[in-house]
C-alpha angles and dihedrals in degrees: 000000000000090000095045082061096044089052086044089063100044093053100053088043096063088039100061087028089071091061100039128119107216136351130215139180133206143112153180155266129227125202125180129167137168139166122197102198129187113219092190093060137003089271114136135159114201129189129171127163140190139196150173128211123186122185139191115194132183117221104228090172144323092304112013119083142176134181138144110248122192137190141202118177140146143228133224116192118179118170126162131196143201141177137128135252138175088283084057137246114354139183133193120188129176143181124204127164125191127204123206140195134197143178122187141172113212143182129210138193118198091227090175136027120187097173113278082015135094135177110204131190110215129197123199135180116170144140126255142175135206131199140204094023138061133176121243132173119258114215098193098066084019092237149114123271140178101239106199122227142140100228086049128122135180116171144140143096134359143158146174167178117231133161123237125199114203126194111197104218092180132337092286103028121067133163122219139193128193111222089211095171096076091038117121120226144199124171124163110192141178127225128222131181112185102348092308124095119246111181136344114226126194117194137184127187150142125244127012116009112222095202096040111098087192093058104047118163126350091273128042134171136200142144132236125211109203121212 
C-alpha cells in the first residue's frame, strides 16, 4: 500500500511538473519543548521534539502550486516520579524517545497578495509513521493515553489545511511560516505492538495536530528557492 502511494505521488508529480512554470525547493524546521515541574517534590515531566521537512513545488500559475513535502523528526519524553507506600519512599524515572516519518502531496492557492507579502492555503494529504509509542485507550480514566515502547507503532492516513504566510526576499528567496494553530486537521492511524495491531483511531481538530509530523508546534518556519 505504502508503495502504491508512493508511486501515486511520483507520478503525479512528473505529470503536472511538465507544464509547470517554475520549480522550487525548500523546506522547514520544527522545535517544541516543555517541562511540567512539581515545587513541592522533585517530580518533573519533560518533552521536546524536532523535525525536518524538505519540499519540492511546482508553479502552475501565479497562484496555484504543487509540490510533494516530507518530514522526518524525533521525540524525547523524560518524566520522574515519586510517592510513598507501606514498603517506604519510592521513585520511577524513565526516558523514551520516539522517531517519525512522513511523505505528502500537497496543493496550494495565493488568496492574498500586500506587496512582498502572501497569504497561501495549503492542502496536504500524506502518510506517516511513528515509533516507540502508540495510543490506547485507558479504561480506568476512560480516556486516551501515549503508551511508550520500543516495539511500538502507530501509523496511517492524514491530511490537512493549513495557512502559509511568505515573505519574497528577492525573485528566487522567500520565507515562509506555517500558521498551524488555525489549521484544520483529520488522521486516521493504526496502532501495532510487536508486529500485531492493537486499535484504529480517527481524530478531527482544529489547530496543531499532536500526531502530525507535518504540523509540529503552533509556529514554523522554512524558505523556498525558486528555479
Amino acid at each position: 500500500m505504502k508503495k502504491l502511494f508512493i508511486s501515486a505521488v511520483l507520478a503525479t508529480a512528473m505529470i503536472f511538473g511538465a507544464n509547470a512554470q517554475h520549480f522550487w525547493v525548500g523546506g522547514a524546521v520544527g522545535f517544541e519543548s516543555s517541562s511540567f515541574e512539581l515545587e513541592t517534590r522533585p517530580d518533573y515531566h519533560k518533552t521536546s521534539s524536532f523535525s525536518v521537512m524538505p519540499e519540492i513545488g511546482f508553479s502552475l500559475s501565479n497562484r496555484f502550486d504543487i509540490g510533494l513535502s516530507g518530514g522526518f523528526g524525533t521525540e524525547r519524553h523524560r518524566f520522574s516520579v515519586s510517592g510513598s507506600s507501606w514498603g517506604g519512599p519510592w521513585r520511577h524515572s524513565d526516558d523514551n524517545r520516539v522517531r517519525s516519518w512522513a511523505i505528502a502531496p500537497f496543493v496550494q492557492y495565493t488568496a492574498l497578495e500586500f506587496g512582498r507579502l502572501r497569504l497561501l492555503c495549503r492542502a496536504t494529504v500524506g502518510f506517516e509513521s511513528h515509533k516507540g509509542i502508540m495510543p490506547r485507550f485507558d479504561t480506568w480514566y476512560n480516556e486516551v493515553v501515549y503508551q511508550f515502547d520500543e516495539n511500538a507503532r502507530f501509523s496511517g492516513f492524514s491530511a490537512n489545511i493549513t495557512p502559509f504566510v511568505h515573505f519574497d526576499i528577492s525573485h528566487r528567496i522567500s520565507l515562509f511560516t506555517a500558521l498551524n494553530f488555525v489549521s484544520v486537521n483529520f488522521s486516521r492511524m493504526t496502532s501495532e505492538l510487536r508486529g500485531v495491531e492493537q486499535n484504529t483511531m480517527n481524530s478531527f481538530n482544529i489547530g496543531v495536530d499532536a500526531n502530525n509530523l507535518l504540523n509540529v508546534g503552533a509556529l514554523q518556519f522554512g524558505f523556498i528557492f525558486k528555479f
